[in-house]
N, C-alpha and C positions, 0 to 999 in steps of 0.2 A: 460031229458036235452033238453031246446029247445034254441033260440037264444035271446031270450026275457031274460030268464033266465042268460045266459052268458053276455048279454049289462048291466042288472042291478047290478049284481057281481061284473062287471068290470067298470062302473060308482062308484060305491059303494068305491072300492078298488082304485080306479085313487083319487076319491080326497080325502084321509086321508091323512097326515101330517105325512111322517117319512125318514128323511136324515139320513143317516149314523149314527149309535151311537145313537140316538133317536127316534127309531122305536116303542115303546110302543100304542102309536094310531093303529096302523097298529097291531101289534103281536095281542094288548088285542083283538081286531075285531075279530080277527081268531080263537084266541084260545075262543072267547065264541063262538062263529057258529060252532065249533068241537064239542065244548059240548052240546050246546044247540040242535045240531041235533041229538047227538048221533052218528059222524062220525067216530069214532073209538073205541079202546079196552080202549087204555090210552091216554091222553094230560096233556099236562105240557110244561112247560117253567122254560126253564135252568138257569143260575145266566149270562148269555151273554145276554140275550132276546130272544133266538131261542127258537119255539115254534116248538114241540118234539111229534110225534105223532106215536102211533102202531096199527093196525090192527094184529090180532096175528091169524095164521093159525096151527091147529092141528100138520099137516104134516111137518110141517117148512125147506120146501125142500131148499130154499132160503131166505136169509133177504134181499128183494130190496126194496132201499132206493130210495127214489124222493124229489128232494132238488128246490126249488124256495126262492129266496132271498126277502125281506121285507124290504128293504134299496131303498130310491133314491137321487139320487146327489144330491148336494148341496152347500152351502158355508157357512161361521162363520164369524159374527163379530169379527175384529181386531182391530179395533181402534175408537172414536166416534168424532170426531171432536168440538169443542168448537160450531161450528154452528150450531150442530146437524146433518149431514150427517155424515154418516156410511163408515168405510173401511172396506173389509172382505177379506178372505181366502176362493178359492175353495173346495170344499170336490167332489174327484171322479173323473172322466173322461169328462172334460167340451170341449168342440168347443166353445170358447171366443170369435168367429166371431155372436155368435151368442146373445152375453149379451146386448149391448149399449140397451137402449130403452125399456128393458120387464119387464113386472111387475112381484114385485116378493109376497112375504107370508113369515112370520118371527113369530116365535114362542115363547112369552111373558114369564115369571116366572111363570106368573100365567095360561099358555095356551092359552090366548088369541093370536089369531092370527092377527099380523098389514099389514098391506099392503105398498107395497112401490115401488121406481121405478128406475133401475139402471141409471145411467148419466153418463158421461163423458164430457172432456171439449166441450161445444160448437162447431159444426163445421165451423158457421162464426166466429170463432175467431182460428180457425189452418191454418196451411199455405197448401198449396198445395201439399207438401211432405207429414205432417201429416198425410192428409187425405188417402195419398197410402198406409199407414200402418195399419196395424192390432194393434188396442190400449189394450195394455196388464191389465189383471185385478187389477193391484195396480195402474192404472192412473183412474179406476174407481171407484165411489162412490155408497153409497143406498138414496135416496131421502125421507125421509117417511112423508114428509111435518112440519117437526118439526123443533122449532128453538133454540134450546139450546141441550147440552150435559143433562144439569140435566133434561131437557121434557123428554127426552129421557130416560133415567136412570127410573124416573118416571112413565115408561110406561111399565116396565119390561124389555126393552132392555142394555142387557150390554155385555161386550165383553165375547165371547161365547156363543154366542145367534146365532143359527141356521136357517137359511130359504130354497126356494128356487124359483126356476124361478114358474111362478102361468097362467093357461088358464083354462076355464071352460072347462068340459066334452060336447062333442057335437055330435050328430047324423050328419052322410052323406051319401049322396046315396051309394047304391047297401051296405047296409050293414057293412059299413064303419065306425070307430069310431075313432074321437079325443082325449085327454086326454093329460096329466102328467102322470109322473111315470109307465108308462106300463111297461119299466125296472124296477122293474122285476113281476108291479102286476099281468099283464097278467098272468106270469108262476103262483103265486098265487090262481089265479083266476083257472088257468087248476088244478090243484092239491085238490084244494075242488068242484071243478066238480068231479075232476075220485071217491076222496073219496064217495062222495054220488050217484055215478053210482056201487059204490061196496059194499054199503050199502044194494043197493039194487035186488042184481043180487045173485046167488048162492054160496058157500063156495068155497076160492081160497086154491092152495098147497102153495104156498109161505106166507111167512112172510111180511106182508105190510108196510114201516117205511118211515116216513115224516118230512121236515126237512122246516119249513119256518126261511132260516136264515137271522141273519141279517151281516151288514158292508160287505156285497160281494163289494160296489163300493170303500171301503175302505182296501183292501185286503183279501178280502174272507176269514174274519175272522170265520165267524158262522160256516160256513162249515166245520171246521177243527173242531172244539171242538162237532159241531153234529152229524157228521160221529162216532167221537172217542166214544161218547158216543153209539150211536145206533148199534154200531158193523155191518155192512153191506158186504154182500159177494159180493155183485153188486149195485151198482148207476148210477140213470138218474139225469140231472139236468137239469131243465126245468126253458128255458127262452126265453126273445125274443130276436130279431135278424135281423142284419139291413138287409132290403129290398131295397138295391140301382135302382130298376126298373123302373129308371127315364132319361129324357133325357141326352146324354151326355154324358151316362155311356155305352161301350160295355157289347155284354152279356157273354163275358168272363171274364169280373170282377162283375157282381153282383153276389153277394154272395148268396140271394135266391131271390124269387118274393114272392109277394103278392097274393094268390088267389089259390096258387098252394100245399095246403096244410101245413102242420109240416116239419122242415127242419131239418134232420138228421147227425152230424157232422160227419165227417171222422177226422178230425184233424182240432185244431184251434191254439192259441199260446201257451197254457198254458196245451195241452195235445193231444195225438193221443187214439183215444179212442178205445174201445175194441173190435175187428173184430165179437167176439161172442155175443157180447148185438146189434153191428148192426145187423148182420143176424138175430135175433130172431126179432128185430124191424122189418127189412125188410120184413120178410116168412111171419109175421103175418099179417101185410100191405098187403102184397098180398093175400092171405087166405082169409081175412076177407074183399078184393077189396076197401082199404080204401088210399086218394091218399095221397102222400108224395114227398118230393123232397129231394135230397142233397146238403150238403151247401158246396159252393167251399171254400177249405182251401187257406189262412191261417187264418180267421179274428178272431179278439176278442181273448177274453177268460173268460171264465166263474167258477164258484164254484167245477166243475167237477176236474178240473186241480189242486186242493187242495185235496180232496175228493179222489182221486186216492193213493195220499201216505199217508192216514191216516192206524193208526198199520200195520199190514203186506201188505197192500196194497191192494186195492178195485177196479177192473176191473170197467172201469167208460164210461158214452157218454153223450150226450147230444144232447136233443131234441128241437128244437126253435119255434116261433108263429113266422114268417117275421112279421117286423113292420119297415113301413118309417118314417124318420127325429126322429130316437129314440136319447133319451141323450136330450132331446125339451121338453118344456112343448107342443107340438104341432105334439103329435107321431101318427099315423094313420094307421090303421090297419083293418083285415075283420075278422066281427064274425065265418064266418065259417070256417077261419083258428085255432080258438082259437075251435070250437066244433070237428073239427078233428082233435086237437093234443091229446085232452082229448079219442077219440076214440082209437086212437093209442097206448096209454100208458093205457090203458083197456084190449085192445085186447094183449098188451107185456105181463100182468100179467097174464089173462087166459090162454095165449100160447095155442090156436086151432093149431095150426101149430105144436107143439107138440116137440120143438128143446131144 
């Protein structure tokens, strides 16, 4: 595993095409690089779209489960107007402060992908109140340069037709990577590292069980039906995680930093996670001198907080990559936070620390 390695995975994984409910670009990617390495016992994909993975150990002292979601925000056509712009509906957890002006990506009948650009009215034409408000997403439109309903229609777009906010992948100093959807490819990206780091390392006692689910931004739907299926005595769910480490903000409310390793929950909104999967995280972290941080509760919530009351109940935590301006097509993050979460949840399934 090097970092050249991780930037290309995660370039790779940043720009595929999959919002909520329409993950298939994204799953099929995965589940042939499973196969095609040879990264586990079994793979498969369920009738949800979650791509279902085992690593199957002799000793089967444990079945832990590692869960990264395959879904990123998004929005749907709702209506087409007669002039050819577009009304949509958000899908997921949007900052609407941040729509007016960005280019988006919209997904054809036939897969083609169009390009187009969100608008709103004019600001030389609102009045000085207007401008103070935050303009709600039904005052805004899709632009896709087209001038009829039936261009439109013609081109494969029609109401349900998916897209979202669109930036190219980009390198930046010290290590640094832009993108789309690192909610949640990055944790995708950590989960077929660790897979091919335990490909290649010596026979584990535990049971190894993988879970790339989909609709987590749509209520962590995958989650529930791939735990219930994988039967897990323990789960990690691995994702990213806002990095407020910016001006403005005390350091009593950033929830983690940037640079400073994998961010280990205590609790977030959707679950308090399990004192004993921390300590085993933490001992090994220390054992094995690998750095990490904890994330100050209460933020987010993640797949884990589902995944916990699947059948009799599954002691659960979660692991995060810090990533700034996530929920953006313009999310920013360090490769060597993303090579040392993959360390960490290595060293949790070897347990040198031995807990």
């Amino acid at each position: 595993m090097d970092l050249e390695s991780i930037k290309n995975l995660q370039k790779q994984l940043s720009n595929l095409f999959g919002v909520s409910g329409f993950e298939d670009e994204v799953s099929n990617f995965i589940l042939n690089m499973i196969e095609n390495e040879n990264l586990a016992d079994k793979t498969w994909k369920d009738p949800l779209g979650n791509v279902l993975a085992i690593k199957e150990s002799s000793e089967d002292q444990n079945r832990i489960l590692f869960d990264a979601h395959t879904d990123e925000i998004g929005f749907m056509v709702s209506y087409i107007e007669k002039s050819g712009f577009l009304r949509f509906v958000l899908i997921g957890g949007w900052d609407i402060r941040i729509l007016q002006g960005q280019a988006v990506i919209l997904k054809s009948q036939s897969g083609e992908l169009l390009h187009g650009i969100i608008g709103s009215k004019p600001p030389h034409l609102t009045t000085a109140t207007e401008r103070k408000k935050i303009t709600d997403a039904t005052q805004m439109y899709i632009d896709l340069g087209m001038s009829s309903n039936e261009e439109v229609i013609k081109a494969g777009i029609d109401i349900g037709t998916v897209g979202t906010l669109y930036d190219p992948f980009e390198d930046f100093p010290n290590n640094m990577v832009r993108g789309k959807a690192f909610d949640d490819r990055t944790g995708c990206n950590v989960l077929l590292h660790l897979m091919r780091q335990l490909k290649e390392s010596s026979p584990i006692n535990d049971t190894i069980l993988f879970n790339f689910a989909v609709q987590e931004e749509f209520g962590r739907i995958g989650a529930v039906t791939g735990a219930f299926k994988l039967k897990p005595t323990m789960a990690i769910a691995v994702e990213n995680t806002t990095a407020a480490d910016v001006p403005g903000i005390k350091d009593s409310q950033i929830p983690v930093f940037i640079g400073k390793g994998p961010a280990i929950t205590v609790a977030d909104k959707s679950i308090i996670c399990s004192p004993h999967i921390n300590k085993r995280l933490i001992e090994n972290a220390k054992f094995e001198k690998l750095s990490y941080q904890i994330k100050k509760p209460m933020y987010g919530l993640t797949d884990a907080g589902k995944i916990q009351l699947t059948r009799e109940g599954v002691p659960s935590s979660v692991v995060s990559v810090p990533c700034r301006y996530i929920h953006s097509p313009t999310s920013l993050l360090k490769l060597e936070d993303i090579a040392n979460t993959v360390r960490l949840l290595e060293a949790f399934v070897r347990n040198p620390a031995n807990l």
